[in-house]
C-alpha positions in Angstrom: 0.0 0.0 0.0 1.5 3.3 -1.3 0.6 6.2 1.3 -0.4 9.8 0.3 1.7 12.7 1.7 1.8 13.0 5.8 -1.1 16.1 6.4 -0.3 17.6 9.9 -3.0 19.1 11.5 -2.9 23.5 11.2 -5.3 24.9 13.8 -6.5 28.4 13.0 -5.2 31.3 15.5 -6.5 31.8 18.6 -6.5 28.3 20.3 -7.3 24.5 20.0 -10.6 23.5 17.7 -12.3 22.8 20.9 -12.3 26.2 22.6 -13.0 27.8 19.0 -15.8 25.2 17.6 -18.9 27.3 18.2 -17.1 29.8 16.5 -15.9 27.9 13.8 -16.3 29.5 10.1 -17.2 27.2 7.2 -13.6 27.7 6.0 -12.4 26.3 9.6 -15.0 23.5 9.4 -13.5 22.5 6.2 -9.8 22.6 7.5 -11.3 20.1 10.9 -12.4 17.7 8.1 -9.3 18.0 6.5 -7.5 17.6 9.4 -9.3 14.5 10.6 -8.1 12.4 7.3 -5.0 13.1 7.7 -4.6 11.7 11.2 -6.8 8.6 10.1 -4.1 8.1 7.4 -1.4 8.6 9.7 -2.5 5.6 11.5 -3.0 3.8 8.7 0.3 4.6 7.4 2.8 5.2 9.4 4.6 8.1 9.4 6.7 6.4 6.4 9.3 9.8 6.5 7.8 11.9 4.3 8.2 15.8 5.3 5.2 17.9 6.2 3.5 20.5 4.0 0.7 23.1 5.0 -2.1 23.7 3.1 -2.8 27.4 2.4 -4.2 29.9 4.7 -8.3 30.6 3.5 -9.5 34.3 2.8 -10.8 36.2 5.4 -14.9 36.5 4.6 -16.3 39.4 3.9 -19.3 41.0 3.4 -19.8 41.3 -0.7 -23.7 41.4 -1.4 -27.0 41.8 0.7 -30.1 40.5 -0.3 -33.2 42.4 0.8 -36.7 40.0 1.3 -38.5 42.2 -0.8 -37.5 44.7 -3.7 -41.0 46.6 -4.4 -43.1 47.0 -1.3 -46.4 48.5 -1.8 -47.9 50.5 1.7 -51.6 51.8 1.9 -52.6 54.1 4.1 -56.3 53.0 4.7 -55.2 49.5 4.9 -54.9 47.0 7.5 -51.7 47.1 9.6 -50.1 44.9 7.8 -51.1 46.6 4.8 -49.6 49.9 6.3 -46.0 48.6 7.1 -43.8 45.4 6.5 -40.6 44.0 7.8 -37.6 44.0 5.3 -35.3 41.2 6.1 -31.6 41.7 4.9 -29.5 38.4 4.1 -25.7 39.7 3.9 -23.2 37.2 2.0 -19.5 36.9 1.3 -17.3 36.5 -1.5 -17.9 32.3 -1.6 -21.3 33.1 -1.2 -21.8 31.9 2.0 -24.3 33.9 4.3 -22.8 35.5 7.2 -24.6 35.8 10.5 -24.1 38.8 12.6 -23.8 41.3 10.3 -24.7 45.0 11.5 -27.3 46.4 8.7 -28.0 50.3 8.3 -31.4 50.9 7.6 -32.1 54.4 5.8 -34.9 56.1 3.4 -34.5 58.7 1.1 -37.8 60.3 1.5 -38.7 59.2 5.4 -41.9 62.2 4.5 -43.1 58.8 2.7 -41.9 56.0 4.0 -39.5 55.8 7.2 -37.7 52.8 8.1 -36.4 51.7 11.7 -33.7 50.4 12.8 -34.1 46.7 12.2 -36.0 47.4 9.1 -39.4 48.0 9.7 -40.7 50.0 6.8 -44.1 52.2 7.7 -45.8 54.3 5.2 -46.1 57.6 6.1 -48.0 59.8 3.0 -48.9 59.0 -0.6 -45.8 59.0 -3.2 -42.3 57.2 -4.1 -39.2 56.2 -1.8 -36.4 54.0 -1.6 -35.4 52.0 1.3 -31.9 51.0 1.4 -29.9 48.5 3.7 -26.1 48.5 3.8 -23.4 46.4 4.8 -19.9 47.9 5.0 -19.5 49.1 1.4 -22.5 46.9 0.3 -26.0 47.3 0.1 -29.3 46.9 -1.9 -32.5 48.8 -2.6 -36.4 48.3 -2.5 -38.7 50.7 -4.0 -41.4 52.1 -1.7 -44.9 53.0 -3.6 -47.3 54.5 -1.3 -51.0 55.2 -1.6 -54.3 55.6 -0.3 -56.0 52.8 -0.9 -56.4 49.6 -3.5 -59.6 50.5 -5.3 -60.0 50.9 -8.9 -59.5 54.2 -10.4 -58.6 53.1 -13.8 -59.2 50.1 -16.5 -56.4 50.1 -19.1 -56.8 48.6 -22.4 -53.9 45.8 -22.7 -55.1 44.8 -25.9 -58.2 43.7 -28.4 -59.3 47.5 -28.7 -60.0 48.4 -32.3 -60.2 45.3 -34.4 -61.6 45.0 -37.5 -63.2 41.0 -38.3 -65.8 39.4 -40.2 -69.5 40.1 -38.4 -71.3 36.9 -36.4 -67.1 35.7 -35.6 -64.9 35.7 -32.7 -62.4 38.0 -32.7 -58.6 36.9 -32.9 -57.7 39.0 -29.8 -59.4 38.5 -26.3 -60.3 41.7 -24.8 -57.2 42.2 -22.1 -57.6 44.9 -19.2 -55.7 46.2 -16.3 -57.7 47.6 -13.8 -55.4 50.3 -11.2 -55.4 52.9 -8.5 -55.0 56.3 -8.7 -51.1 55.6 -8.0 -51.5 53.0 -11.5 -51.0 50.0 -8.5 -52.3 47.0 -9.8 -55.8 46.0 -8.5 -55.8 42.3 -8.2 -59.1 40.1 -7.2 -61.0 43.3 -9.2 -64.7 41.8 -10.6 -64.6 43.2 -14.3 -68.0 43.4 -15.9 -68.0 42.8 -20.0 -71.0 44.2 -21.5 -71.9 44.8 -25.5 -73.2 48.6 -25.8 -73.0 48.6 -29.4 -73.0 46.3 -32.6 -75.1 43.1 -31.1 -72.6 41.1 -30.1 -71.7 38.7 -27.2 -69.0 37.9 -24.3 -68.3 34.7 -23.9 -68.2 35.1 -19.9 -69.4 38.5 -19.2 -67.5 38.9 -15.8 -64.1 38.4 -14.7 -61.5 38.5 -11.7 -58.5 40.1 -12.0 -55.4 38.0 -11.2 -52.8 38.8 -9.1 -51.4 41.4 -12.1 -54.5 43.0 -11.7 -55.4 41.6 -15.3 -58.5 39.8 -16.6 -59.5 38.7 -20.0 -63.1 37.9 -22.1 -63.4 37.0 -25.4 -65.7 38.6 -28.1 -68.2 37.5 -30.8 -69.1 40.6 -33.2 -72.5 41.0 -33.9 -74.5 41.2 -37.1 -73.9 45.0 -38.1 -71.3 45.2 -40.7 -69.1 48.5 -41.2 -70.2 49.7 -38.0 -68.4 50.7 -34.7 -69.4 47.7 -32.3 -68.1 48.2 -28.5 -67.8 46.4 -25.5 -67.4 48.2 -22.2 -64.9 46.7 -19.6 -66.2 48.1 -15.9 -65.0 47.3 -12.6 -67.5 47.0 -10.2 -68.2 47.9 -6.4 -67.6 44.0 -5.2 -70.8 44.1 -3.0 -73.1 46.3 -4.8 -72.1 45.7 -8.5 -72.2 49.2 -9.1 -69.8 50.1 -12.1 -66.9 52.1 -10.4 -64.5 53.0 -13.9 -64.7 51.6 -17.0 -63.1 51.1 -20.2 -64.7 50.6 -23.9 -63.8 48.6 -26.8 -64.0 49.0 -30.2 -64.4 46.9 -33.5 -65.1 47.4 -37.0 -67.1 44.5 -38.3 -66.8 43.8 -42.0 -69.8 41.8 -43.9 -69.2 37.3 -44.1 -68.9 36.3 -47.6 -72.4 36.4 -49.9 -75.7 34.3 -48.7 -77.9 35.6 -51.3 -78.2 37.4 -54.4 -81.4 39.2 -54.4 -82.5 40.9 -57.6 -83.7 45.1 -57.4 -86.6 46.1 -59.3 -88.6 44.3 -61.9 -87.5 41.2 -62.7 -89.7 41.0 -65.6 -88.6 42.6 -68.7 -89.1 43.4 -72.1 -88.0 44.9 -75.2 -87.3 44.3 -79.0 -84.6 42.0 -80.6 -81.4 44.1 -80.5 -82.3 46.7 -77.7 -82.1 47.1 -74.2 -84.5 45.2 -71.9 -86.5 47.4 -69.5 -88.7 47.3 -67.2 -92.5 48.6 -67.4 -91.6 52.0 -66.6 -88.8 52.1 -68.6 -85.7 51.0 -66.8 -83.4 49.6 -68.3 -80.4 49.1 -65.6 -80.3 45.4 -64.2 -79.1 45.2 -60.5 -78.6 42.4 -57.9 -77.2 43.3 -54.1 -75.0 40.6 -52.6 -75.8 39.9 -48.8 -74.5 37.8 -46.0 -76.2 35.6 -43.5 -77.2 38.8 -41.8 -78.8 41.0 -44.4 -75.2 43.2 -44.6 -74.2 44.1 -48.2 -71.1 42.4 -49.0 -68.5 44.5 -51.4 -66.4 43.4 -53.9 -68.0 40.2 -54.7 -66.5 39.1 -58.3 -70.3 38.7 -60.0 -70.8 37.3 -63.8 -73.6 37.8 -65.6 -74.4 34.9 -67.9 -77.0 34.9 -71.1 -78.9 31.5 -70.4 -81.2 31.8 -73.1 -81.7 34.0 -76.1 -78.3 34.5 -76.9 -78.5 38.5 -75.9 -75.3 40.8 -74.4 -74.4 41.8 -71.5 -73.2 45.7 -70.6 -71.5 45.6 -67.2 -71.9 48.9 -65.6 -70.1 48.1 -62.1 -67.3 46.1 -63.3 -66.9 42.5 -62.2 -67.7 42.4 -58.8 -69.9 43.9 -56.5 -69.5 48.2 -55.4 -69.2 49.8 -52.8 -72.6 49.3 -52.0 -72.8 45.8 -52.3 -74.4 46.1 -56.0 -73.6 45.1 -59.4 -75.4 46.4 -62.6 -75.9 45.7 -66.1 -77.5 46.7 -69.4 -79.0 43.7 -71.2 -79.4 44.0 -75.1 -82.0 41.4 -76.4 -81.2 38.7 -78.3 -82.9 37.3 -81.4 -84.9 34.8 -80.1 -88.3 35.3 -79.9 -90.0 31.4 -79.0 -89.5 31.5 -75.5 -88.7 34.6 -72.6 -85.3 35.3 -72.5 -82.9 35.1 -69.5 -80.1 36.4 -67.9 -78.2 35.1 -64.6 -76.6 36.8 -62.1 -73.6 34.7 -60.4 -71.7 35.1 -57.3 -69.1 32.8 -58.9 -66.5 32.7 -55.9 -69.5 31.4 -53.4 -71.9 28.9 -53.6 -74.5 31.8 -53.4 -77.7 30.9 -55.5 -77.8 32.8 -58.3 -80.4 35.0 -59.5 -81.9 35.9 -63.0 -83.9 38.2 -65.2 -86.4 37.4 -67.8 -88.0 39.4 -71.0 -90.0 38.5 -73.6 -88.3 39.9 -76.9 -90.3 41.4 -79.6 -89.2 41.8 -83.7 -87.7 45.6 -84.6 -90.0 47.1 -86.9 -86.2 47.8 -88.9 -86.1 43.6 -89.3 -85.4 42.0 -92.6 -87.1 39.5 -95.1 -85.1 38.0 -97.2 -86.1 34.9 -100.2 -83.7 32.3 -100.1 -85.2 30.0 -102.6 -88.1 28.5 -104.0 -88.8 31.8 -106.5 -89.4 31.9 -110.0 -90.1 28.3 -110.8 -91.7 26.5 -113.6 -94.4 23.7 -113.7 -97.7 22.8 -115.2 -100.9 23.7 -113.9 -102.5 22.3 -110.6 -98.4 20.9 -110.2 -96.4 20.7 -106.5 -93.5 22.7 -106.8 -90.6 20.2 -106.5 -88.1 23.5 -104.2 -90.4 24.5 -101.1 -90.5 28.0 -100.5 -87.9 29.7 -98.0 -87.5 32.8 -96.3 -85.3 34.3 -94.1 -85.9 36.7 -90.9 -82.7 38.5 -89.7 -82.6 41.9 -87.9 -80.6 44.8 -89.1 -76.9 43.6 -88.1 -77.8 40.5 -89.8 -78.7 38.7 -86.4 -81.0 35.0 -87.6 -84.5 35.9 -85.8 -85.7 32.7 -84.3 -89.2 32.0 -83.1 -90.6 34.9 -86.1 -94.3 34.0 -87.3 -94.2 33.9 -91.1 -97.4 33.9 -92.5 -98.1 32.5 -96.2 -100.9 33.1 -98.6 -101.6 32.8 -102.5 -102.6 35.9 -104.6 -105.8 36.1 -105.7 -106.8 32.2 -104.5 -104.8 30.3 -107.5 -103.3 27.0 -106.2 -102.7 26.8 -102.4 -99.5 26.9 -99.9 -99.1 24.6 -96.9 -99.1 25.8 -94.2 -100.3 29.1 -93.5 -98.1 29.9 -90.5 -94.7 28.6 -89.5 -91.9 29.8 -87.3 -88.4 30.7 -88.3 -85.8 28.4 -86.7 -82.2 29.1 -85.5 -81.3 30.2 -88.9 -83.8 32.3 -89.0 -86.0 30.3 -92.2 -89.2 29.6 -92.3 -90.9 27.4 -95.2 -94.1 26.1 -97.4 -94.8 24.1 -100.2 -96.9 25.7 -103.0 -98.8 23.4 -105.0 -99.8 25.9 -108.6 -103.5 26.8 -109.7 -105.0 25.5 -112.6 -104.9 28.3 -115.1 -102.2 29.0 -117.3 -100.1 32.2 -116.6 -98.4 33.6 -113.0 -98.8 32.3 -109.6 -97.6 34.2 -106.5 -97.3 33.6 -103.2 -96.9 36.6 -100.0 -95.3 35.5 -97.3 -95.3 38.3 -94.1 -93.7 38.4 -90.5 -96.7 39.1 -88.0 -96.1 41.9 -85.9 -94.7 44.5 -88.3 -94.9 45.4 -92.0 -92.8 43.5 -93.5 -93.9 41.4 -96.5 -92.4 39.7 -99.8 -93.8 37.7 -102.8 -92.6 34.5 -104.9 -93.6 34.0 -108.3 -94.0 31.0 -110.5 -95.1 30.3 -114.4 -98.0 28.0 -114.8 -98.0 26.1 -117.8 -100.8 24.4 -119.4 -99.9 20.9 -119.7 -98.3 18.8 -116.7 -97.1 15.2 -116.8 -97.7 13.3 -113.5 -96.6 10.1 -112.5 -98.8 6.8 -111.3 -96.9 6.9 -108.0 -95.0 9.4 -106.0 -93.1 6.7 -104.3 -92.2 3.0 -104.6 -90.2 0.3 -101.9 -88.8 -2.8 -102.6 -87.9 -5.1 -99.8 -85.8 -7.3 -102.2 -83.0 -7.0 -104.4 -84.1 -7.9 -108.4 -88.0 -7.1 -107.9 -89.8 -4.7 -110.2 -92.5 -2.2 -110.1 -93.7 0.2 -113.3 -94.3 3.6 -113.2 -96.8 5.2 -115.5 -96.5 8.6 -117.0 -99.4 10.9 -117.8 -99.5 14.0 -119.7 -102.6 16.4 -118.3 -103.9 19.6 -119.9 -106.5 22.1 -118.5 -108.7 20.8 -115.7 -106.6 18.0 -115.0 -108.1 15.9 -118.3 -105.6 13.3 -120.1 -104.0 15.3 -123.3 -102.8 12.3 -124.8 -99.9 10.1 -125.2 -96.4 11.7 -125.4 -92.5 10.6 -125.6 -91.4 10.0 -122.0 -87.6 10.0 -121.1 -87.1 7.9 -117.9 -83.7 8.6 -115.5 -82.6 7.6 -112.5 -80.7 9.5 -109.9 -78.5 6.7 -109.0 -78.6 3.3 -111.1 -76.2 1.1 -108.7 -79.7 1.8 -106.1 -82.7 1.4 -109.0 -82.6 1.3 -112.6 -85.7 2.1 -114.9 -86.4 1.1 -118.1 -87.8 3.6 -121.2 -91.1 1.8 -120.9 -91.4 2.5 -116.9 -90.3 -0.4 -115.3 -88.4 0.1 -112.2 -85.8 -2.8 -110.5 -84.2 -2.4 -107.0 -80.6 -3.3 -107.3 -78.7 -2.3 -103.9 -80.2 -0.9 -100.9 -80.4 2.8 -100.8 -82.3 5.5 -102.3 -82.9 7.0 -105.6 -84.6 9.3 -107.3 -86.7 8.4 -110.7 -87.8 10.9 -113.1 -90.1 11.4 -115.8 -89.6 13.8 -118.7 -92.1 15.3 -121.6 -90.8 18.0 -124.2 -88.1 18.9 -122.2 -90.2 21.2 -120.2 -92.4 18.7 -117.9 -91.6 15.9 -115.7 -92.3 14.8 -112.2 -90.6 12.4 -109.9 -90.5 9.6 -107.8 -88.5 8.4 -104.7 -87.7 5.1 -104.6 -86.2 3.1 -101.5 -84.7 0.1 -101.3 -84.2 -1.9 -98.1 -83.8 -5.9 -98.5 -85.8 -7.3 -95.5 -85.2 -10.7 -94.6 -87.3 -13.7 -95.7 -85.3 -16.7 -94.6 -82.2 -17.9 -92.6 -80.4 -21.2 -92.8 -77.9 -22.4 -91.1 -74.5 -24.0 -91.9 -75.7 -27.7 -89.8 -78.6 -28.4 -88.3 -77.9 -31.4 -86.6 -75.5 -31.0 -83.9 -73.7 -33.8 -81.6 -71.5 -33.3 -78.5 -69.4 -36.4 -77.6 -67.4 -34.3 -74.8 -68.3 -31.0 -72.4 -67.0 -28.2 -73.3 -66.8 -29.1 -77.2 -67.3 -26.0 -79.5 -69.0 -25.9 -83.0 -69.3 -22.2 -85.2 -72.7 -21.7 -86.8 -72.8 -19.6 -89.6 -76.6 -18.1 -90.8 -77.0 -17.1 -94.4 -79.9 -14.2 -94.3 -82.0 -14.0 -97.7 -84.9 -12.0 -98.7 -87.7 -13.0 -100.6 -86.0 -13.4 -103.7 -83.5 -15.3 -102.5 -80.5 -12.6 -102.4 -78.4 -12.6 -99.8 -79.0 -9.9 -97.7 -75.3 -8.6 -96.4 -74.7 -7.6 -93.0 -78.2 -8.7 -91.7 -78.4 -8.9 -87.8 -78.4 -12.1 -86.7 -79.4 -12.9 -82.9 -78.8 -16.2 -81.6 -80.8 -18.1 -78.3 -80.2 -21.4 -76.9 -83.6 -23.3 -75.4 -81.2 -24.8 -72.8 -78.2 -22.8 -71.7 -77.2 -26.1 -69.1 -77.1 -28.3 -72.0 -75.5 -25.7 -74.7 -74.8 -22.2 -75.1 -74.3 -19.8 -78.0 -72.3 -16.6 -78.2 -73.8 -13.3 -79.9 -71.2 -14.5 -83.4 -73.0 -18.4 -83.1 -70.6 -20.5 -81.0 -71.8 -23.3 -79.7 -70.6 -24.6 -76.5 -71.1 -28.2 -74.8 -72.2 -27.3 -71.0 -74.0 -30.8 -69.8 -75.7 -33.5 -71.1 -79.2 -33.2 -72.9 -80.9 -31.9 -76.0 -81.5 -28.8 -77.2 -81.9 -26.2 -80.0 -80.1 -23.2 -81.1 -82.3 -20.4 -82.7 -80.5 -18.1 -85.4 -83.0 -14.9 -85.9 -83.0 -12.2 -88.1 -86.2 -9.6 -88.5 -89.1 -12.5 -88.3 -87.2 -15.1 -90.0 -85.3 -18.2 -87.9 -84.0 -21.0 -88.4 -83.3 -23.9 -85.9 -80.3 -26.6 -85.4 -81.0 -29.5 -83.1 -78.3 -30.2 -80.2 -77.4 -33.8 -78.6 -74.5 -33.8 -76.0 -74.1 -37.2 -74.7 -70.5 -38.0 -73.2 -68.6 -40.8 -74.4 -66.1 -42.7 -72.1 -62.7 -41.9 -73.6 -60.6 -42.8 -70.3 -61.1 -45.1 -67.2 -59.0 -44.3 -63.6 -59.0 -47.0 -61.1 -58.1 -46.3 -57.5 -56.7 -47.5 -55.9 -54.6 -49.4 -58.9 -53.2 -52.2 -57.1 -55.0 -54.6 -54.1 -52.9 -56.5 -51.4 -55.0 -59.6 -48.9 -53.6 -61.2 -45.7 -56.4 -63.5 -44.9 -58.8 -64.8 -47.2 -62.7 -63.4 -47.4 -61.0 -59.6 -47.0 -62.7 -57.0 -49.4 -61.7 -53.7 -50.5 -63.8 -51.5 -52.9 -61.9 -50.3 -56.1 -63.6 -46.9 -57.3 -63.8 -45.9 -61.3 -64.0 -42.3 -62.8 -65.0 -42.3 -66.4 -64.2 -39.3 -68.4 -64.8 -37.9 -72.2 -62.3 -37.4 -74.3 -62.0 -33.6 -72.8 -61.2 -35.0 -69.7 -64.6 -34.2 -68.1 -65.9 -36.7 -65.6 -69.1 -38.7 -66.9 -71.4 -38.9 -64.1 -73.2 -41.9 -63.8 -71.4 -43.4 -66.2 -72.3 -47.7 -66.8 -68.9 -49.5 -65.4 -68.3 -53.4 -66.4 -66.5 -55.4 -63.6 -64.5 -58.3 -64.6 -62.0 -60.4 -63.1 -59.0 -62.6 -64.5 -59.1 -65.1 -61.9 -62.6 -65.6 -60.1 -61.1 -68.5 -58.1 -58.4 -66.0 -56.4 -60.5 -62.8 -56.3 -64.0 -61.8 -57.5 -65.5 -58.6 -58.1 -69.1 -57.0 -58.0 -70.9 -55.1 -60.0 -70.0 -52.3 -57.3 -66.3 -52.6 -57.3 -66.5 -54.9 -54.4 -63.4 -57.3 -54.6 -63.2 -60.5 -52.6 -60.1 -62.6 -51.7 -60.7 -66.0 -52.8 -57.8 -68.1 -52.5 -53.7 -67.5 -52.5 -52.7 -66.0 -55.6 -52.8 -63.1 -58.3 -55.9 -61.9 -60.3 -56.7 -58.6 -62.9 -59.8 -57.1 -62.0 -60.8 -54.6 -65.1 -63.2 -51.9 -65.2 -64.9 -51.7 -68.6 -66.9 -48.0 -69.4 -67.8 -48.1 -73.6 -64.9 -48.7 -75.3 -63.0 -47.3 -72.3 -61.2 -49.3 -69.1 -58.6 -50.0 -67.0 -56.9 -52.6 -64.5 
């Protein structure tokens, strides 16, 4: 064992450690401990000739800071005792920081008028105002401020913070409402009540009354009411504790700004009209449109971004407010008519960043005596008398930029009751055109026709040339349902009261040949489907026409194989159906639908093929328009393979059995349930077998016992 350094004991001056040990400084406590090792090491160790060293001699403590019990002391006048005056306490410490007992403490007050302070630091208030008490050690000392007053009532609420806000009305502002209630001296009042009470805007407190903490602070929190751009206020008052008598109080303010749009409500008549092209007014003649967007709570809201959209009668709008809302919650438009007159027009208002509903105007649009009418064909024809015209009669309505006028009433009427026009009143469409047929009168010369818009004076005339002869055909139309069949058309030339004028050349045309073809004596033959045109001719001058159609409709189907046999499930056959018509062409791309009267014995796809599902009969109907024809179905499995299980049979003692099991399958490999199974045996004097499967030992030895399905089987 190595042994530290020998420690001899160093007493401090003035005697032995136990005459001096109620006396003893911390440093000198530390040195006893010190001291005490060493000695127990000394025994341990021997003195073992090392040489002595002393440790170093401590400071000497002194006073380096005081700590007062209190550094702001608040005194009142009308208080309680101890409300009036309060003992200081002064803790004095050295340079280790170690408190030091016995310490003499100088107690003064620079203002003693205010607050005087005794001896042993007793601080009494003395009248209302400021001092500073000090207490001093050596060349140390420390401060506490002296605030003297009255009394701790309220004199004053301070606003901290939530005054003047500006928020959305009906919502809780962002800042509570933060007060400081003081005294005349602006000493904090703590346990204060603090009334909250709305006096202007319709709001609400979320409390309504309050207790100041020991800051003399309270808070409340503050819902704006309805009234947008408004000054709302709330009034902070501290109260007489047992009367509730308001004492001082404070007052809040907010600006509350209007919520975002709730409705869209129209001003003014709604109802509107005016002519194609102009303005739409009202009845008194108003012609500015104007919706108001409010909140939940009535309040106009500004600066809402409005569109105004043309819903129906393709009209204009004029913005006169811009695209969103003024400042007084309004936004306005002229509305220019459009040309549609079948129906009231209309015109929506949109709050397109809410989902506001939106709201619309309505007027019913007239035709501008400045309108035009315009003949776009069917004028100056030529025919016989008492003919059709072969081009209907056309007009158009537009206004005077050229706008098509839809929903006009065109009226039509012959001059001077020769032929007739069909019908007497029609409405333009979107293009503005309106038509008639005009069938001519029977006297030779001019026919006309005038044709006027209803509601103004606006009128035009057509004109055709009546000739005396006319050829007309036996039929206006024919149809063939077959490709190869024949009809024949008969020409007739008619003079003056519609009376047979005797036979004439006739030149016979078709429109399109690869449709119908016609022959020179009439007859027509349908040759694809389609339609064509056929047309009569006399003297160059007269004809008329026929339309013929051709569409092949189907007369028979038959099928590829009627007969159908399934030796397996799952087995697959393709149908084909050839579709005739009654002529016995082929009729190309006919729809074919195809049906099965047994899906669980076969089933057939939308193209015809035929699928085994289980055994049965059944039949598979190919249909096209009311023709059909049918192929019968058989699917009867046929054993392809026989499994045994197990495949091999062992016996200890005679008279065992054991039961051999057989699945029979088609040649798909589908099991064939209920298949007939032949049991045989090689050797019926060493094993039999029943017609079950039921083997037997018989006697020592081998057998073969064969299971026999069709021409199917296995050992």
């Amino acid at each position: 064992m190595t042994c530290p350094p020998v420690i001899r004991g160093v007493y401090p001056t003035g005697g032995s450690p136990h005459r001096r040990a109620s006396r003893a400084s911390p440093q000198i406590r530390r040195m006893r401990y010190i001291r005490l090792t060493a000695v127990l090491l000394l025994l341990a160790c021997g003195d073992g000739g090392t040489t002595p060293t002393s440790p170093p001699t401590p400071p000497t403590p002194a006073a380096t800071s005081v700590l007062l019990s209190a550094s702001d002391l608040i005194l009142v006048l009308e208080g309680s005792e101890s409300e009036k005056s309060i003992q200081l306490t002064a803790t004095v410490k050295d340079q280790s920081d170690n408190v030091m007992t016995g310490q003499t403490v100088s107690w003064s007050s620079n203002d003693p008028n205010v607050a005087m302070v005794s001896a042993s630091g007793f601080v009494t208030g003395i009248a209302r105002g400021k001092a500073t008490v000090s207490a001093s050690v050596s060349s140390v000392s420390a401060t506490a401020s002296v605030r003297v007053t009255n009394r701790i009532s309220p004199e004053f609420v301070l606003l901290l913070s939530g005054h003047e806000q500006v928020d959305t009305v009906g919502k809780q502002l962002a800042d509570p409402l933060f007060v400081r209630v003081v005294n005349e001296d602006s000493i904090r009042v703590p346990n204060q009540i603090v009334n909250f009470v709305v006096t202007a805007g319709e709001g609400s407190v979320f409390a309504g009354s309050a207790l100041t903490d020991s800051l003399g602070e309270a808070r409340e929190v503050w819902t704006l009411g309805p009234m947008a751009d408004s000054v709302q206020s709330v009034e902070a008052r501290a109260v007489n504790t047992q009367t509730g008598a308001p004492l001082v109080f404070a007052t809040f303010t907010a600006i509350g700004v209007a919520d975002v749009p709730a409705t869209l409500p129209t001003i003014g008549d709604r109802i509107l009209s005016g002519v194609a092209g102009d303005l739409a007014a009202s009845a008194e003649g108003n012609d500015t449109l104007s919706v108001e967007a409010k909140d939940q709570y009535d309040n106009l809201v500004r600066s809402t971004p409005i569109e105004w959209r043309v819903v129906r009668g393709g009209g204009v709008a004029d913005p006169l407010s811009g695209s969103a809302t003024n400042d007084e919650g309004r936004a306005a438009i002229r509305w220019q008519l459009g040309p549609d007159l079948r129906e009231a027009q209309e015109i929506r208002a949109v709050a397109t960043a809410s989902d506001v509903e939106s709201s619309s105007f309505f007027a019913i649009a007239s035709l501008p005596q400045d309108a035009q009418l315009a003949l776009v064909s069917g004028d100056a024809q030529v025919d016989s008398i008492g003919k059709a015209l072969p081009d209907s009669l056309m007009v158009a309505v537009a206004l005077a930029d050229g706008q098509d006028v839809w929903g006009a009433s065109v009226s039509w009427a012959t001059v001077g009751d020769r032929g007739s026009v069909s019908p007497s009143s029609s409405i333009t469409d979107s293009l503005g055109q309106a038509s008639a047929a005009w069938t001519l009168g029977t006297a030779v010369g001019t026919d006309s026709v005038r044709v006027s818009v209803d509601g103004i004076s606006l009128e035009a005339y057509f004109v055709a040339t009546v000739q005396g002869f006319r050829l007309e055909l036996s039929a206006d139309s024919l149809t063939f349902s077959s490709l190869g069949a024949q009809d024949t058309l008969t020409a007739q030339l008619l003079g003056p009261a519609n009376l047979p004028a005797g036979d004439t050349d006739i030149t016979w045309t078709s429109s399109d040949e690869s449709v119908a073809t016609v022959s020179s004596s009439g007859v027509v033959t349908a040759v694809a489907n389609g339609t064509a045109t056929v047309k009569a001719a006399a003297n160059g001058a007269m004809s008329d026409s026929a339309s013929v159609t051709v569409a092949q409709v189907a007369a028979s189907v038959v099928l590829s194989d009627t007969v159908l046999a399934f030796p397996s499930l799952g087995g697959t056959t393709q149908l084909t159906a050839t579709v005739s018509d009654a002529l016995g062409v082929q009729v190309a791309g006919a729809t074919v639908s195809w049906s099965s009267t047994d899906t669980n014995v076969v089933t057939v796809s939308s193209a015809g093929l035929l699928t085994a599902t289980g055994n049965g009969t059944a039949s598979v109907v190919a249909t096209s328009g009311s023709a059909s024809d049918t192929a019968s179905v058989t699917v009867d499995q046929v054993a392809s393979s026989v499994t045994l299980a197990p495949t091999s049979l062992s016996f200890a003692s005679l008279a065992d059995t054991a039961t051999l099991t057989a699945t029979v399958k088609d040649a798909a490999g589908s099991v064939i349930s209920g298949a007939p199974v032949t049991w045989t045996t090689s050797s019926s004097s060493v094993a039999t077998v029943s017609s079950a499967g039921l083997v037997t030992a018989v006697a020592d030895g081998t057998a073969t016992i064969t299971a026999t399905s069709g021409s199917a089987s296995a050992t």
